[in-house]
C-alpha positions as CSV (number, residue, x, y, z in Angstrom):
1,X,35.7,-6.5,18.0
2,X,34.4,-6.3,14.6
3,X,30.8,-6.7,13.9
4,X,29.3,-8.3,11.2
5,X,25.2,-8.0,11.7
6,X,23.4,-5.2,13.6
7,X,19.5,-5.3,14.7
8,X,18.1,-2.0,15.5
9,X,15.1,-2.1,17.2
10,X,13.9,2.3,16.4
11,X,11.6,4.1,18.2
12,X,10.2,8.1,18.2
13,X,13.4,8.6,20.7
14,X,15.3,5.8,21.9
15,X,17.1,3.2,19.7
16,X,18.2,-0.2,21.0
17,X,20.3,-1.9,18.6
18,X,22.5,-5.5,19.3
19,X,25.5,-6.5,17.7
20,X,27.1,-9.6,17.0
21,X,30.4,-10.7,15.4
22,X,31.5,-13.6,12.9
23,X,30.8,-16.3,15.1
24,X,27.2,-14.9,15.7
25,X,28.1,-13.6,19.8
26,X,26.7,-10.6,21.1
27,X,29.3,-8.2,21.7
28,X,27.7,-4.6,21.8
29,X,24.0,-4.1,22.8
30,X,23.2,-0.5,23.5
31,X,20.6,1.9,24.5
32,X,21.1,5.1,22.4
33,X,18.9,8.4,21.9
34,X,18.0,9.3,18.4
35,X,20.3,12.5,17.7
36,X,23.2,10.1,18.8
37,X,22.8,6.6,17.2
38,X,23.9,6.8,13.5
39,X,27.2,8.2,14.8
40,X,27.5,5.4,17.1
41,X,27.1,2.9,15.0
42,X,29.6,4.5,12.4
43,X,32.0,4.8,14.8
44,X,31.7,1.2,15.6
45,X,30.9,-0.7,12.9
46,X,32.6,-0.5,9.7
47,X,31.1,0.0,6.1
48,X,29.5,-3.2,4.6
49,X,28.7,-4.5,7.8
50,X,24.7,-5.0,7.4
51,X,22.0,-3.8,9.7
52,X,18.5,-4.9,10.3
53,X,15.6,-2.4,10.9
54,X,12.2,-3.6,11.4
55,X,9.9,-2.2,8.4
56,X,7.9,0.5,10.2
57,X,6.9,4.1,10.5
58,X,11.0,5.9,10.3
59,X,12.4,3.1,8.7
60,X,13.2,3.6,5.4
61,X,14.2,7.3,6.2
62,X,16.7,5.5,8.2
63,X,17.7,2.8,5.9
64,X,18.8,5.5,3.1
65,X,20.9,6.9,5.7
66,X,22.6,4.0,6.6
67,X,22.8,3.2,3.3
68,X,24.2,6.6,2.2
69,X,27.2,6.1,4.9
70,X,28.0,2.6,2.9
71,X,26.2,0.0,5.0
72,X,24.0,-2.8,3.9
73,X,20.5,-2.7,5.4
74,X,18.0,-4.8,5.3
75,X,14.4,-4.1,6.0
76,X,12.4,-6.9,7.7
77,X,8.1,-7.1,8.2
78,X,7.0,-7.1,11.7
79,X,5.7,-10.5,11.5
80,X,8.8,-12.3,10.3
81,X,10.6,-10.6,13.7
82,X,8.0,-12.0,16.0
83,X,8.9,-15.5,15.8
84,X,12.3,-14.8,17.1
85,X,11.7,-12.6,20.0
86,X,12.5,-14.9,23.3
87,X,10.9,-14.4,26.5
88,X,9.4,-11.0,27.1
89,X,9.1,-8.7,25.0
90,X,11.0,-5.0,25.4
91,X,13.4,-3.4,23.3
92,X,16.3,-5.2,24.0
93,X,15.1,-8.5,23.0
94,X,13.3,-6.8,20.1
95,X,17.0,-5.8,18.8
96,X,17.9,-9.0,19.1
97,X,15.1,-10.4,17.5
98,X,15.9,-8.3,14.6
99,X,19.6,-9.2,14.9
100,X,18.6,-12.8,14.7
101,X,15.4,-12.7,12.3
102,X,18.0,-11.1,9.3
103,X,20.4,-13.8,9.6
104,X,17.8,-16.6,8.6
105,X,18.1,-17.5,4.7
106,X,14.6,-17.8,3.8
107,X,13.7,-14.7,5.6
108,X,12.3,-12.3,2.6
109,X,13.2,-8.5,3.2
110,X,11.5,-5.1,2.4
111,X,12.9,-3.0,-0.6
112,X,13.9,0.3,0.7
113,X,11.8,3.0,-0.8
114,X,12.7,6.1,-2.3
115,X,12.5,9.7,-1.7
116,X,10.2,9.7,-5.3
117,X,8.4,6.7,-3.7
118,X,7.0,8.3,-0.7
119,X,6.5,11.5,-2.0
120,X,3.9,9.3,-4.2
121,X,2.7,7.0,-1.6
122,X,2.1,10.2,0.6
123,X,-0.2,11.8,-2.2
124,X,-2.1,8.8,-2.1
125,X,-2.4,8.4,1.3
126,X,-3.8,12.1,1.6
127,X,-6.2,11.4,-0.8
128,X,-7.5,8.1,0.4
129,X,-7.8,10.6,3.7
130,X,-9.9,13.4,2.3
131,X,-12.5,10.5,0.4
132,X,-13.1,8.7,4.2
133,X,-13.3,12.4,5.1
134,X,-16.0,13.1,2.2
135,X,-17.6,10.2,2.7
136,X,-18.1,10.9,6.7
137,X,-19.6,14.4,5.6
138,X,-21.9,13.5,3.4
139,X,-22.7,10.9,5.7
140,X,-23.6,13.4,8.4
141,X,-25.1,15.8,5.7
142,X,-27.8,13.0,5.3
143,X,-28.6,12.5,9.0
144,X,-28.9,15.7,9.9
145,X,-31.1,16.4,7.4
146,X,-33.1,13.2,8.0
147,X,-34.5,15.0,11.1
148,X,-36.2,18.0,9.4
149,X,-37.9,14.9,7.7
150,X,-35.8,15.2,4.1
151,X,-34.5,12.0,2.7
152,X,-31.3,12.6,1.0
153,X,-29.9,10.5,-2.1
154,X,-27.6,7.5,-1.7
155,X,-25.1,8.6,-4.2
156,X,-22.8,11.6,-3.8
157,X,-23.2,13.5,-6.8
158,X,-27.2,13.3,-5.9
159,X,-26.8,14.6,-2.9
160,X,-24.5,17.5,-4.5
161,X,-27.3,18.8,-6.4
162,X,-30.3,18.0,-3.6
163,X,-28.1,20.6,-0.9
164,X,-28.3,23.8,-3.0
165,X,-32.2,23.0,-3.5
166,X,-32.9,22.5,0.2
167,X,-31.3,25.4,0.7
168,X,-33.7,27.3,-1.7
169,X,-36.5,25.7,-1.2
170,X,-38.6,28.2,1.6
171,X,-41.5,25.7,2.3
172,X,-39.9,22.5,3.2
173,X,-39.1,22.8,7.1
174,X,-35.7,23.8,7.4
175,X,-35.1,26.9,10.1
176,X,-33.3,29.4,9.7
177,X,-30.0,28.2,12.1
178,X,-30.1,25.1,10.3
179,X,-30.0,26.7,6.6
180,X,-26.7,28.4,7.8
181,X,-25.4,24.9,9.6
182,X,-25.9,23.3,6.1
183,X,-24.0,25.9,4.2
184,X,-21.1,25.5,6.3
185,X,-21.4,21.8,5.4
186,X,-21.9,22.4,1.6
187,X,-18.4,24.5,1.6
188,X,-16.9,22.0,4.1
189,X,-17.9,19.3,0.9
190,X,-16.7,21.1,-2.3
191,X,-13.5,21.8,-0.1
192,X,-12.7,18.7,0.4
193,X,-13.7,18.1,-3.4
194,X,-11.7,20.5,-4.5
195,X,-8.8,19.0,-2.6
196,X,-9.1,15.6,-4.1
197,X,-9.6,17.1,-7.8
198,X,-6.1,18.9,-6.7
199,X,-4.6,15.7,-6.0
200,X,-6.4,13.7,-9.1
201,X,-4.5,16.6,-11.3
202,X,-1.3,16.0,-9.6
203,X,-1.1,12.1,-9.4
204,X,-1.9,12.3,-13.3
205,X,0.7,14.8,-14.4
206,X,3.2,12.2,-12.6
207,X,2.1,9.2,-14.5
208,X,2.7,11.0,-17.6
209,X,5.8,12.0,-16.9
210,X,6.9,8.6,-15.6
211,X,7.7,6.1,-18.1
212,X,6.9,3.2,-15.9
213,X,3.2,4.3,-15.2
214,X,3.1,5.2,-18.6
215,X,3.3,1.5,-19.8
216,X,1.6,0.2,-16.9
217,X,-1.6,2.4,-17.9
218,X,-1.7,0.0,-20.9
219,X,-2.8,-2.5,-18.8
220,X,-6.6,-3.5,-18.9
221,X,-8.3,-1.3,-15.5
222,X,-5.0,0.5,-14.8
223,X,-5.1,4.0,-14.5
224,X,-2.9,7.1,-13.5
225,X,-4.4,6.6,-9.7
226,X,-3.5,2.8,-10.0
227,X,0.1,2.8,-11.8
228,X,1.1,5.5,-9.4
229,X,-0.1,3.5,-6.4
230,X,1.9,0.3,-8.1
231,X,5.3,2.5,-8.0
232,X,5.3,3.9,-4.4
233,X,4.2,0.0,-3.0
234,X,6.7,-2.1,-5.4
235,X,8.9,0.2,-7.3
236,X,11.3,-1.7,-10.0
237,X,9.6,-5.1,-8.6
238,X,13.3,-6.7,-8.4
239,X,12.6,-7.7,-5.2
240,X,10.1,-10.1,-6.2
241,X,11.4,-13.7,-8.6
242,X,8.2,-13.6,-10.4
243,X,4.7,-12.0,-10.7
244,X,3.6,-14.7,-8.5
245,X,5.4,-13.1,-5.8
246,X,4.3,-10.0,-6.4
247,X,0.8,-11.0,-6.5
248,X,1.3,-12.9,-2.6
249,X,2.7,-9.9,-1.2
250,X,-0.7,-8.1,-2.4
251,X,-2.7,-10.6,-0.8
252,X,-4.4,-11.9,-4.1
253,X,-3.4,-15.6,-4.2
254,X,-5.2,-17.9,-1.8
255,X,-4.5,-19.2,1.5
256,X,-3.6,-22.5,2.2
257,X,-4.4,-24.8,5.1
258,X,-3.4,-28.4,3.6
259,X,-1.9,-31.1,6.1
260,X,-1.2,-34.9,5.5
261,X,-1.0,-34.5,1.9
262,X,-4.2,-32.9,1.3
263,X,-4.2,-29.5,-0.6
264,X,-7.2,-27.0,0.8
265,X,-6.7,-23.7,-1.0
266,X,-9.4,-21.1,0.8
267,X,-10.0,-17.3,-0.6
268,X,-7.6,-14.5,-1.1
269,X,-5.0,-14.1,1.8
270,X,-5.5,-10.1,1.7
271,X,-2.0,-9.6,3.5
272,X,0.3,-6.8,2.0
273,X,-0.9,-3.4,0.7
274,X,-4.9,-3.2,1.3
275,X,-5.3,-0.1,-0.3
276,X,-3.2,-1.3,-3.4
277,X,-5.2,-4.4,-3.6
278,X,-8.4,-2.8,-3.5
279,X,-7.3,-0.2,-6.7
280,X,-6.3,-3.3,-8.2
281,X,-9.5,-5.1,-7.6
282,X,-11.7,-2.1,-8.5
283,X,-9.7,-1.5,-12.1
284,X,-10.4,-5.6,-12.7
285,X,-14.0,-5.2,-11.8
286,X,-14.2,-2.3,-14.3
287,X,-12.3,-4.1,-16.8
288,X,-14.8,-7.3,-16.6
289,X,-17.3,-5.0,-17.2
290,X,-16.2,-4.3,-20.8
291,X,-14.9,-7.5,-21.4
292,X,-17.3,-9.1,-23.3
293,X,-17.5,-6.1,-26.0
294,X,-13.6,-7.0,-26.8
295,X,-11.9,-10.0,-28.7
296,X,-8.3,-10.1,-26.9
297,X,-7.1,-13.1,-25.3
298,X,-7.2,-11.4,-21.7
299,X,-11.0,-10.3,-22.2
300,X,-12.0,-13.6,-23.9
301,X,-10.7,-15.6,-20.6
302,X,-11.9,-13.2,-18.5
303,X,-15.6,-13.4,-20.0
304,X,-15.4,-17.2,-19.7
305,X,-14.0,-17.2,-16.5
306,X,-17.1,-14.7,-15.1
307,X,-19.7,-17.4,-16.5
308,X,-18.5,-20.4,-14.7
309,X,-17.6,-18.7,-11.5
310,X,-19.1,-16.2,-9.5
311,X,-18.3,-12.2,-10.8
312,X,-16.4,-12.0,-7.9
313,X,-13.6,-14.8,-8.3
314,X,-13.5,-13.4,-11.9
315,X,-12.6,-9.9,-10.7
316,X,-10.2,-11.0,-8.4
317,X,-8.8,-13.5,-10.7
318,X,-8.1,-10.7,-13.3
319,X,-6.8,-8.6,-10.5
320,X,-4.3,-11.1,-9.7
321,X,-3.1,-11.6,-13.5
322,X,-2.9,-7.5,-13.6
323,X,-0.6,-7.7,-10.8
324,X,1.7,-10.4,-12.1
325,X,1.3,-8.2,-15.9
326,X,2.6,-5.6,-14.1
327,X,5.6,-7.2,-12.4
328,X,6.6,-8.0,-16.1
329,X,6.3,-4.4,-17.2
330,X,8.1,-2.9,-14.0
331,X,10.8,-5.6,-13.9
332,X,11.7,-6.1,-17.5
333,X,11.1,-2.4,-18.6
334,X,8.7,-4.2,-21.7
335,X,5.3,-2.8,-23.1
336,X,2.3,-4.9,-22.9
337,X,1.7,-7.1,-25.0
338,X,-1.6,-8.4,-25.7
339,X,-0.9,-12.0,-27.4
340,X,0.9,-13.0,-24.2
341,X,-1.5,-11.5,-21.4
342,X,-3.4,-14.7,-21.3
343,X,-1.0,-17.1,-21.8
């Protein structure tokens, strides 16, 4: 028995993974706890044989293990597995979804991440955490205040400065119990700003020590936060043909609904990496701001293309080109170069 293609199906505890041979017939499908499964499947399947892992939360912990003991993995999205699960769904036909799903040839797989990749993506992740968490408090700052009859700005840094004059301010209705209440919540805020200052410093001491962020900060509305976001989501990019790719799996390009010939292109797919997209889409809608003070080709488009469409389309238009600029810079290892951006 000598297998040839493995589908794992993981799990917190209990792995199911299904096994097939050369002539693509099950012949090993097994229920195995999670301190006991890599050393099963080393003991059974050689090195070089590959195994499929659907891309979610464990996986590519796993993958670089498998990987390490000389097998080939390949990491598959959830909804390329679904297709190919028959019947009902449980962990056994799961596996052999997976087992199945990897075997396809126009089946596109995940890129396995590294150590250096999640240690990024996890910096970002706390600090797209703490903002919601900012956001929430000086959400609930403003109502509670709202019922001492005190109207609090709609922008942060307003409200920064309002909280320490409420707090002074002897005549304007607030008791006592409350004034301590709201200085819990004032330290609660600068904690939390603090925190996110903490990570700012952090995320931008790695992009300048990484060459790859460095030359993708040369890119018009990329910044430390965005180049670093860029390398935990894509890495190298050499999973992608070209920046049109790379762009799709953001969900920037449009969706299509066409049938008997007839093309219908309809907005932006949003599929992929929403929190990627959205630094992209902010850094374009920054950079269309100052377009029209500059006389490169990428600004000169970009201004034409904001009159004759709506500032929307234009921003995510220039977001789209940023992504497929930086595919070129991450793939190729180039700098930016300015004459070609708008070619």
């Amino acid at each position: 028995m000598k297998l040839t293609r493995i589908g794992v199906d993981v799990a917190k505890q209990v792995f199911q993974v299904h096994g097939v041979d050369r002539h693509n017939t099950t012949v090993w499908r097994r229920r195995l706890p999670r301190e006991r499964w890599l050393q099963a499947v080393s003991e059974i399947a050689e090195p070089g044989c590959e195994i499929g892992i659907e891309a979610c939360g464990g996986a590519h912990h796993w993958a670089r293990q498998l990987q390490w003991r000389g097998y080939r993995v390949k990491l598959i999205a959830p909804q390329f597995v679904k297709p190919y699960v028959k019947s009902n769904k449980n962990d056994a036909n799961d596996a052999e979804a997976i087992c199945e799903a990897m075997s396809r040839p126009s089946i596109r797989f995940v890129a396995v991440k590294t150590i250096q990749q999640q240690d990024i993506q996890a910096m970002h992740r706390i600090r797209s955490g703490l903002i919601e968490q900012r956001t929430a408090k000086g959400n609930q700052i403003r109502g509670l205040v709202a019922e001492y009859g005190l109207v609090a700005p709609k922008e942060l840094s307003s409200l920064r400065r309002a909280i320490p004059c409420w707090m002074e301010d002897a005549d304007n209705g607030l008791s006592a119990c409350f004034r301590q209440l709201l200085d819990g919540l004032w330290r609660d805020l600068r904690a939390v700003d603090d925190r996110i200052s903490e990570l700012d410093r952090t995320i931008a001491d790695l992009a300048q020590a990484d060459p790859d962020a460095r030359r993708l900060q040369q890119l018009r509305g990329v910044g430390p936060i965005v180049a670093t976001a860029l390398i935990a989501a894509i890495g190298d990019a050499r999973q992608f043909a070209n920046g049109r790719q790379m762009a799709a799996s953001l969900g920037l390009t449009p969706r299509q609904h066409s049938s008997g010939g007839k093309d219908r292109l309809l907005g932006i797919s949003k599929r992929g990496d929403a929190y990627v997209r959205g630094l992209l889409v902010h850094g374009a809608r920054s950079a269309l701001r100052t377009a029209p003070a500059k006389d490169d080709r990428l600004s000169q488009w970009a201004t034409r293309l904001a009159q004759r469409a709506h500032p929307n389309v234009a921003c995510v238009a220039l977001a789209n080109k940023t992504a497929r600029l930086a595919w070129a810079l991450l793939r190729h290892g180039t700098h930016y170069q300015p004459a070609l951006a708008a070619a």
